[in-house]
C-alpha positions as CSV (number, residue, x, y, z in Angstrom):
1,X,52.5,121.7,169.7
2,X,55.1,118.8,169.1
3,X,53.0,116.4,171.2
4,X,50.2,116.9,169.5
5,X,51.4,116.4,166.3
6,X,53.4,113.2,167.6
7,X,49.6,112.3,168.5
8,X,47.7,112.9,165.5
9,X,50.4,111.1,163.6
10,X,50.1,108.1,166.3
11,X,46.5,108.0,165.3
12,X,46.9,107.9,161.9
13,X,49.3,104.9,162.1
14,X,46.9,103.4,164.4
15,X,44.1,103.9,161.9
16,X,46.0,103.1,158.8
17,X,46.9,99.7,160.6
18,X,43.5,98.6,161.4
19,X,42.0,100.1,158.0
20,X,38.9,101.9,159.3
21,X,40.4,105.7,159.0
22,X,43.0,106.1,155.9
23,X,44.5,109.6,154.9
24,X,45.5,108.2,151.3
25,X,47.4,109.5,148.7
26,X,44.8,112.0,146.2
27,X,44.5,113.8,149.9
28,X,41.1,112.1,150.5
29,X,40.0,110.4,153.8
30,X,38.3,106.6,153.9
31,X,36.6,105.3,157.1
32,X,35.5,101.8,156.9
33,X,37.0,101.6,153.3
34,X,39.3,99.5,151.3
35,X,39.0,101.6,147.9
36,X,40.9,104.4,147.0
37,X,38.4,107.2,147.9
38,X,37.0,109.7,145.4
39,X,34.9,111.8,148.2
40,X,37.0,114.1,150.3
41,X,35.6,111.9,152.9
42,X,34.4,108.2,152.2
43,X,32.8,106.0,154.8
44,X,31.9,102.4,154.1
45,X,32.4,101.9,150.1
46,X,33.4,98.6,148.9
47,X,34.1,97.9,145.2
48,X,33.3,100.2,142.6
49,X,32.8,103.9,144.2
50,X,30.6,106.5,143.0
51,X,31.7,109.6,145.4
52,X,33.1,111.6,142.6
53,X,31.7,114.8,143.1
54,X,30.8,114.8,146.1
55,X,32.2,116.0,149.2
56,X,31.3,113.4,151.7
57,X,30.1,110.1,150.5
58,X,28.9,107.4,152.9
59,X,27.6,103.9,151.9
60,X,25.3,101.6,153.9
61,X,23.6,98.3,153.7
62,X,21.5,99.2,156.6
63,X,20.6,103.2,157.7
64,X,22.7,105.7,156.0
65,X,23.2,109.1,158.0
66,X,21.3,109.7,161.3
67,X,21.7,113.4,162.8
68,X,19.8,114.1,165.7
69,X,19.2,117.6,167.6
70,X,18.0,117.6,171.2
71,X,18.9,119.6,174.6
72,X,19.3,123.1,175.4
73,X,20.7,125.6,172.0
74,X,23.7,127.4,173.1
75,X,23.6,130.0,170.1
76,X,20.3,131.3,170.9
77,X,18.5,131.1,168.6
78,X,14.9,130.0,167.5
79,X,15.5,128.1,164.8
80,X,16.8,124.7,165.6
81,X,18.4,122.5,162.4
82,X,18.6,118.7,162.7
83,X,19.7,119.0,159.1
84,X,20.3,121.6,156.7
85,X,21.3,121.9,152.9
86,X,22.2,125.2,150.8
87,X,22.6,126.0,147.4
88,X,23.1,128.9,145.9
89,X,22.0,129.9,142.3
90,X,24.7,131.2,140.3
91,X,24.9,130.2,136.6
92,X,22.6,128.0,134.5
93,X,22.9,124.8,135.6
94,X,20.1,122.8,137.7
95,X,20.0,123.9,141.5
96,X,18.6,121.4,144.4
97,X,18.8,122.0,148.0
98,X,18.0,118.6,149.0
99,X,17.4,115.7,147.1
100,X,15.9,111.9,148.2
101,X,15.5,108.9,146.3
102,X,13.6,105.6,146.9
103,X,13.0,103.7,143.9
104,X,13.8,100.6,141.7
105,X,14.8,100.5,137.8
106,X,12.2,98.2,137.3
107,X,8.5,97.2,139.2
108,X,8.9,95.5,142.2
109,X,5.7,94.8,143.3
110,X,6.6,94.8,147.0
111,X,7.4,96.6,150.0
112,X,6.9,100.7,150.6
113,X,8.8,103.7,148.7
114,X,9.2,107.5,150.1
115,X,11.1,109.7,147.9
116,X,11.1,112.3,151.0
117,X,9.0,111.9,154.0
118,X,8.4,114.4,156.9
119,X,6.9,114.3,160.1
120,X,6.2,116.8,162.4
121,X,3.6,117.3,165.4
122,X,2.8,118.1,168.9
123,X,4.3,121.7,168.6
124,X,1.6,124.8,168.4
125,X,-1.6,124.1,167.2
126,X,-1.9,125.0,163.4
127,X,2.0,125.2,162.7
128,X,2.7,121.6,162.4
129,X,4.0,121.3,158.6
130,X,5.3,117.6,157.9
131,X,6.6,119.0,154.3
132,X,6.7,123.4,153.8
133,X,7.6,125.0,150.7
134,X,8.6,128.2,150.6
135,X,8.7,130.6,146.8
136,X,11.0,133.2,147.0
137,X,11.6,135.6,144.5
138,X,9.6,137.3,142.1
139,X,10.0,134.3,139.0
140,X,7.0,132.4,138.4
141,X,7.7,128.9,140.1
142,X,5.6,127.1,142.7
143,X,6.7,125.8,146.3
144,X,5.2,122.4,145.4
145,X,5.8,120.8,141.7
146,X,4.4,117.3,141.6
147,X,4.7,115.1,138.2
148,X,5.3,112.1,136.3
149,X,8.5,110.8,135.0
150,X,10.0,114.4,134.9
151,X,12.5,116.6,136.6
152,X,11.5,119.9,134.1
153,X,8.5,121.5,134.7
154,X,7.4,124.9,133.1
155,X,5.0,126.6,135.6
156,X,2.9,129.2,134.2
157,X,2.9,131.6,137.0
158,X,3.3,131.3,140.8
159,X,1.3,129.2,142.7
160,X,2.1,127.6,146.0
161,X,1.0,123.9,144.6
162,X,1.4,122.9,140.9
163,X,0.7,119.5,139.6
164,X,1.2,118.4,136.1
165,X,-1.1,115.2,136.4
166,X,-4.3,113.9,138.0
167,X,-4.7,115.0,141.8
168,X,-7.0,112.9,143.9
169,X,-8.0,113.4,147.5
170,X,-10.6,111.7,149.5
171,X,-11.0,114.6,151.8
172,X,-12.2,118.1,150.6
173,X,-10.9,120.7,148.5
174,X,-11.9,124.4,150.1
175,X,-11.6,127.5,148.5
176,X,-12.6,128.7,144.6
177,X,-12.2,125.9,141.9
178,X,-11.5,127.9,138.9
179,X,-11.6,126.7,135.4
180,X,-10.0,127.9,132.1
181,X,-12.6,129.6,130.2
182,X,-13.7,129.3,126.6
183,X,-12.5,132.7,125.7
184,X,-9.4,131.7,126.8
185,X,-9.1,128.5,125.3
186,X,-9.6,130.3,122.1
187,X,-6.6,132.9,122.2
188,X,-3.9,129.9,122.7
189,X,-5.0,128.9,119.1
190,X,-7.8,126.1,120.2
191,X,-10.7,126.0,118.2
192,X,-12.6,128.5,117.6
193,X,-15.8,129.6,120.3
194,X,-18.8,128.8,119.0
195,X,-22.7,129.2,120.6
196,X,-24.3,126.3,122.0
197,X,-27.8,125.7,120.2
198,X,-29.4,122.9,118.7
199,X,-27.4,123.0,115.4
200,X,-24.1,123.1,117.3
201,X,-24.5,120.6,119.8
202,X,-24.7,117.4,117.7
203,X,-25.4,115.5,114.8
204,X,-29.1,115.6,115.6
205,X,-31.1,118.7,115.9
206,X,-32.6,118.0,119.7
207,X,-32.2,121.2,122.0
208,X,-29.9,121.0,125.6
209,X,-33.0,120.5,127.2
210,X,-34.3,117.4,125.5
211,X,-30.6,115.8,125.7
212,X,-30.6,116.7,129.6
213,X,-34.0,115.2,130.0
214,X,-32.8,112.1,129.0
215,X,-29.9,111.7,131.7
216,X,-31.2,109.3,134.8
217,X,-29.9,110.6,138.5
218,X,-28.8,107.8,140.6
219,X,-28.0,107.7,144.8
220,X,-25.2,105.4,146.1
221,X,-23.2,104.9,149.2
222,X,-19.0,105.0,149.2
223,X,-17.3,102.0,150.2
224,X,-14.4,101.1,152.8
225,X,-11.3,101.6,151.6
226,X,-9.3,98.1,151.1
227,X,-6.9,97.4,153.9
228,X,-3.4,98.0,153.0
229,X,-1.6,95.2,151.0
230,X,1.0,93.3,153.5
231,X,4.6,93.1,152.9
232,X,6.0,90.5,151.0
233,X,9.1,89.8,152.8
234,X,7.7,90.1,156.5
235,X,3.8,89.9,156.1
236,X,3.6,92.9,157.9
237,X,1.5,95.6,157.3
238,X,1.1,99.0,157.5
239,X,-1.7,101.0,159.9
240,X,-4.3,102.6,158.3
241,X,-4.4,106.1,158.2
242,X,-7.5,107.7,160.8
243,X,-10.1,109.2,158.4
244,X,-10.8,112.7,159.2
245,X,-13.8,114.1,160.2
246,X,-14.9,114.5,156.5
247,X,-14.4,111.1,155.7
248,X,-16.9,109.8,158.4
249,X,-19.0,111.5,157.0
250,X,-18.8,111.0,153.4
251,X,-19.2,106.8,154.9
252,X,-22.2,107.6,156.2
253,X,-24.1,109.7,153.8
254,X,-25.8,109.0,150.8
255,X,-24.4,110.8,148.0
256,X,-26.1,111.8,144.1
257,X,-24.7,111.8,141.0
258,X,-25.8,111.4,137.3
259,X,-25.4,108.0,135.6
260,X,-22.4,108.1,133.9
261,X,-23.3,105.3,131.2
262,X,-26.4,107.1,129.7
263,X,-24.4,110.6,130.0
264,X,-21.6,109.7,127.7
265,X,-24.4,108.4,125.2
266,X,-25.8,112.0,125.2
267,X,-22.4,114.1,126.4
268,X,-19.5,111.7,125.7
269,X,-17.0,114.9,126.0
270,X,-18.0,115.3,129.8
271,X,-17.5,111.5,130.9
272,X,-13.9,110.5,131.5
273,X,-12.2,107.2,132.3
274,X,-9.7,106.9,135.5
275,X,-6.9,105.0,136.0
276,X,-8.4,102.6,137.9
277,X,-11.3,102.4,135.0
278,X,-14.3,103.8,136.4
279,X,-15.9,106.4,134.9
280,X,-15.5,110.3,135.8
281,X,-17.9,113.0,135.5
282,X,-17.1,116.5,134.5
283,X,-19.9,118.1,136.8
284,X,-18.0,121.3,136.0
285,X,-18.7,122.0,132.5
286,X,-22.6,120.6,132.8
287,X,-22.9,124.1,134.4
288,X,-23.2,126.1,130.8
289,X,-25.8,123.1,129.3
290,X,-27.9,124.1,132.4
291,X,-28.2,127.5,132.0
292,X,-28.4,126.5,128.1
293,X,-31.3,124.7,129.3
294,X,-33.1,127.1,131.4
295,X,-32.9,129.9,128.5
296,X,-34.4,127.4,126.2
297,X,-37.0,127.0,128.5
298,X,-37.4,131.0,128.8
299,X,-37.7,131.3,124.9
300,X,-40.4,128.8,124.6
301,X,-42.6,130.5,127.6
302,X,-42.4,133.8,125.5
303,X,-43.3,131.5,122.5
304,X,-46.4,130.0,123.9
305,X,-47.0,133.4,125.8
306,X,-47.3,135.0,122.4
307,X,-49.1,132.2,120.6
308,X,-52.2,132.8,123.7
309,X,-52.6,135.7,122.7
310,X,-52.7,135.2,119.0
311,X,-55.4,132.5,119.6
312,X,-57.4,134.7,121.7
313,X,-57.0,137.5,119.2
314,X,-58.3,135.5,116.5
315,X,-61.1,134.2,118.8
316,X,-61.9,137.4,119.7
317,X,-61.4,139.5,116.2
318,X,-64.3,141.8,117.3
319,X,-62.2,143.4,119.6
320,X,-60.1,145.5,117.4
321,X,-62.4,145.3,114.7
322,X,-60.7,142.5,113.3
323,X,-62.9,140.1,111.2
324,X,-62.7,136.5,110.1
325,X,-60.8,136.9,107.3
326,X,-57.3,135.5,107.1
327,X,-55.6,138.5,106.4
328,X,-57.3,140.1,109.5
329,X,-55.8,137.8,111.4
330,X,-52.1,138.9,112.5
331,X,-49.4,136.7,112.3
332,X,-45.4,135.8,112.5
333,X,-43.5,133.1,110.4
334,X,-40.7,131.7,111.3
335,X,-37.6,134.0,109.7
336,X,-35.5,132.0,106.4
337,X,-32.8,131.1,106.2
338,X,-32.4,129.9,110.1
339,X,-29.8,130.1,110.7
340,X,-28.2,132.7,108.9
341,X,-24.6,134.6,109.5
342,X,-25.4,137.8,107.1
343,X,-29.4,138.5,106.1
344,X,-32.8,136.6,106.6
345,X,-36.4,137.4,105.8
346,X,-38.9,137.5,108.1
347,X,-42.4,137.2,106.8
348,X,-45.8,138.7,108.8
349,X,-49.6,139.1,108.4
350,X,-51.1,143.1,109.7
351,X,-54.7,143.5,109.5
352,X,-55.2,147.2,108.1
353,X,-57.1,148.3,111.3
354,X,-53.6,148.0,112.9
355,X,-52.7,150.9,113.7
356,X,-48.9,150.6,115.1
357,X,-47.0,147.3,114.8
358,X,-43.0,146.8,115.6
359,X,-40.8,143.7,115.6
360,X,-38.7,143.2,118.1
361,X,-35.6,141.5,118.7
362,X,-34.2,140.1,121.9
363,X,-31.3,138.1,123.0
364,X,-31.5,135.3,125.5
365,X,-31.1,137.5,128.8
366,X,-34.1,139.4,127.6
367,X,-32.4,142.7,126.7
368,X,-33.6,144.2,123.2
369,X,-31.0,144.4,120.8
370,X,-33.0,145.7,117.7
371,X,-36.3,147.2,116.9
372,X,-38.4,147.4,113.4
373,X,-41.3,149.5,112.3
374,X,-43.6,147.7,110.5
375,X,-45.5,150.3,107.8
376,X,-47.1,147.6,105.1
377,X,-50.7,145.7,106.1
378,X,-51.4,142.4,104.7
379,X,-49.0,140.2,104.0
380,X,-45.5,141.8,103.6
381,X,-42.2,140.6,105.2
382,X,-39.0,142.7,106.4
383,X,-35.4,142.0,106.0
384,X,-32.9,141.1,109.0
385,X,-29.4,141.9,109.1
386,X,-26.8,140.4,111.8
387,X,-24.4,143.3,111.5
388,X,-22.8,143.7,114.9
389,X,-25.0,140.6,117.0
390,X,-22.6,138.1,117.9
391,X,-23.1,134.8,116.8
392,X,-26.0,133.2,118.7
393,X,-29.7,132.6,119.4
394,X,-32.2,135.4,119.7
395,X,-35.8,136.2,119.9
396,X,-37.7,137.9,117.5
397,X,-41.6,138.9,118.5
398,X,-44.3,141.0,116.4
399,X,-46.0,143.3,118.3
400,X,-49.2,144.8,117.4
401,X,-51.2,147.4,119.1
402,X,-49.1,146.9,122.3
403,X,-49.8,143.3,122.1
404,X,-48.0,140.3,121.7
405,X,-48.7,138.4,118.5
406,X,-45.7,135.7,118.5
407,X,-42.9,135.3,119.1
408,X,-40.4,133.6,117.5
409,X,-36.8,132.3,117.3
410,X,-33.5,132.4,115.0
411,X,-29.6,131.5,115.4
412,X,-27.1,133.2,113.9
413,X,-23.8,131.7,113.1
414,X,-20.3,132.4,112.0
């Protein structure tokens, strides 16, 4: 036991004589340093320190820590560490297991930045993972937070990706794209849900359908992405990345689109600007104008459906003894006020040799909602209430003799 304290003291004296390991006098150990060291162990500072803190602190003007794991594990076991970090969370402060850092107080303009980089490969087929993030627990969190200029993200729930900020890829995205909806939108205090109609949509009174008609489509080809920029200091540059499979593909094909120019004259909500200043669609939300579109389309085939038949009707008046007088002729006018949000009149024509008549009211996906017996002949008119429909457009058609007459339509609103 003497000897070997005689030869850790020689070492020290040894050390302390040539300056590269120094047990000094706060209890702290230096290696390759000439400053007092605030780390329990300090390798390579010069000047002003900033170890305090920290347990080991090492500074480098060339690589900083290499650890490297290879050969034959003697503890048995099937997890093999080149490097790990723990921290455990036990009060309020903030918690990181690792942490990297690769960046400048101001722009550069040159060279190649990787705040943490992994790379991994060559082991079984589908569990290569350069980066894996892992959320334990049952707190909402996510096991990948990516974002601009901030440490302190809030995540709404627990997702194994969250990204507070654009996300572009130019592979594919699988899986369900899911969107917040309106009903939604409304609850966290945004405006309030309103139908989409004519009156709604616009300054002018032209339906989705006549907007959407005015939208050009347009085919194009993607081009090559621009060769990465060389490095300033060396001219070197870096390899491009091998495209995948979907990326050959998306080269070669021919791909369609809207023209995003005459769009954001009709829609100017659904056309965005990116950073690079092109100009985004919002295929997305042109879903609902479709199928705005197509019931449009549905109410006026009912409404010339129903206006056939009155012109055959009237061409016809022998056939239910109606003559050629105007008040043998049926008919349906259009109900005032439209729109309306409590009452509105709707005003008809019966022949008296009608014997039943009814008006009907239906809402977009054809499902009656209401039903009135019409008693007076001539010309009378019957009163409308909204009571429980929900804001929107409906159908109204007069039916006579189990025939359609008209039909017609009215909005309600809020």
């Amino acid at each position: 036991m003497k000897k070997l304290v005689t030869l850790v003291s020689a070492v020290f004296v040894f050390t302390n004589m040539s300056a590269q390991l120094k047990v000094h006098s706060n209890g702290n150990v230096g290696i390759q340093s000439s400053v007092t060291p605030e780390a329990a162990l300090t390798v390579g500072a010069e000047g002003s320190l900033k170890g305090a803190g920290y347990k080991i602190y090492a500074h480098s003007n060339n690589h900083g820590l290499y650890v490297r794991r290879e050969g034959t594990p003697t503890l048995g076991s099937t997890w093999l560490v080149a490097n790990e970090g723990g921290n455990l969370v036990d009060g309020s402060q903030f918690y990181i297991g690792t942490k990297g850092g690769a960046h400048n107080p101001s722009p550069m303009g040159k060279g190649r930045a990787w705040g943490v980089m992994g790379e991994a490969g060559n082991s079984t087929s589908g569990y290569n993972y350069a980066i894996f993030g892992n959320l334990r627990g049952s707190q909402n969190g996510a096991a990948v937070v990516g974002t601009f200029d901030n440490v302190d993200v809030k995540v709404p729930g627990r997702y194994a990706g969250y990204f507070q900020g654009d996300v572009r890829t130019t592979g594919n995205f699988y899986g369900t794209v899911l969107t917040p909806s309106a009903s939604r939108s409304a609850l966290m205090g945004r405006s309030a849900v309103m139908p989409l109609s004519a009156e709604s949509d616009g300054e002018n009174s032209m339906s989705v359908g006549e907007k959407l008609s005015r939208l050009t489509a347009v085919q194009y080809n993607l081009s090559e992405p621009q060769a990465a920029q060389a490095f300033a200091a060396s001219g070197d540059t870096v390899a491009a990345a091998p495209r995948s499979v979907t990326d050959v593909q998306a080269l070669e094909k021919t791909h369609y689109g809207l023209d995003a120019e005459v769009l954001k004259e009709v829609y100017p909500d659904l056309v965005y600007e990116s950073q690079e200043g092109d100009l985004c669609i919002n295929y997305t939300e042109m879903i609902p104008l479709l199928v705005q579109s197509v019931n449009e389309l549905r109410a006026q085939v009912v409404s010339l459906q129903g206006a056939q038949t009155y012109n055959v009707r009237a061409r016809n008046g022998n056939e239910t003894g109606i003559g050629g007088n105007a008040l043998d002729v049926p008919a349906l006018e259009q109900n005032d006020p439209n729109p309306f949000t409590q009452t509105t009149v709707v005003r008809y024509t019966l022949p008296e040799s009608v014997k039943s008549a009814f008006l009907y009211i239906y809402d977009l996906n054809g499902t009656q909602v209401d039903q009135k017996t019409l008693q007076s002949r001539g010309k009378s008119s019957v009163t409308l209430e909204a009571g429980s429909l929900a804001p929107g457009m409906y159908l109204y058609a007069l039916v006579a003799d189990g025939k359609v007459i008209d039909t017609k339509r009215m909005i309600i609103t809020q």
